[in-house]
C-alpha positions, 0 to 999 in steps of 0.5 A: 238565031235559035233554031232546032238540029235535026239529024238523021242516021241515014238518007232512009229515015227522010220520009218519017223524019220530014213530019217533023220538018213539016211540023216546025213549019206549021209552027214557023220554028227555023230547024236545020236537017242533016244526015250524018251516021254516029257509025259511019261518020262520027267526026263529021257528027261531032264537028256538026254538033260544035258547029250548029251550036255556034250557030244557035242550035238549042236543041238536037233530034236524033232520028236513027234505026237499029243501033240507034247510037246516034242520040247518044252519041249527041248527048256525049257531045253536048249539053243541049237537050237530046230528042231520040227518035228511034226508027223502025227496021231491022231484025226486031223492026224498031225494037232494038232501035227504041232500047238503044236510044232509051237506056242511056247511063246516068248523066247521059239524058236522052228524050225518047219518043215513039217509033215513026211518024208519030215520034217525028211529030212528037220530037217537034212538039217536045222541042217548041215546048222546049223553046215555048219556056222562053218563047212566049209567042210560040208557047200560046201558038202550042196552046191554040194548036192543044185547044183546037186538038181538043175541040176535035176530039170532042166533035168526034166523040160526039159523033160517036155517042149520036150512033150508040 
């Protein structure tokens, strides 16, 4: 069974991280969500990993604040696509978080995304598009969720040119 790992750092990044959740279940995308810490628990992080792609993760999203070591620690344990979602917070309020999971060495891929709901949203949707490449059934779901995106823009926009 495919699916995509969502880890969380910490219990904290829950509230941010279940718009990614909510995401995948729009979609009917099976996900797993776990809280393990790169810092506090890197055994269990490392187990986990090895496990959840024996039991068909395809791709990780990472989903950490401040040193935001959490994707990398992932991508040094796996070949699978990482998605970083770095967390606001801390003294540089998610700067430091977004650095840390951004600059990664040569041959140490790690997708970055925004910082808070919209990195959660957008870790989501890069992973269906990941999983679109073999889906097709999910890849047209993306295509009618980008064509409904579109049409509303466009009914704002319209509205917008009535009050000019």
């Amino acid at each position: 069974m495919n699916f995509v790992s969502i880890i969380m750092g910490s219990k904290s990044d829950y509230e941010i991280m279940k718009n990614c959740s909510d995401t995948f279940e729009k979609f009917n995308v099976k996900y797993e969500m776990i809280i393990s810490s790169a810092h506090r628990s890197p055994e269990r992080t490392k187990d986990y990993v090895k496990e959840a792609e024996e039991k068909g993760a395809v791709v990780f999203i990472a989903a950490a604040g401040m040193a935001a070591h959490l994707a990398g620690a992932l991508a040094a344990t796996t070949t699978k696509p990482i998605i970083g979602v770095p967390m606001k917070g801390g003294a540089m309020d998610g700067m430091d978080a977004m650095l840390s999971t951004v600059q990664m060495p040569a041959g140490m891929p790690v997708a970055t995304v925004a910082l808070g709901k919209a990195g959660a949203m957008n870790a989501a949707y890069l992973a269906m598009q990941i999983l679109a490449i073999t889906d097709k059934e999910l890849a047209v779901k993306l295509k009618e969720d980008r064509i409904v995106k579109a049409k509303a823009v466009e009914s704002d926009s319209k509205d917008i040119e009535v009050l000019l």
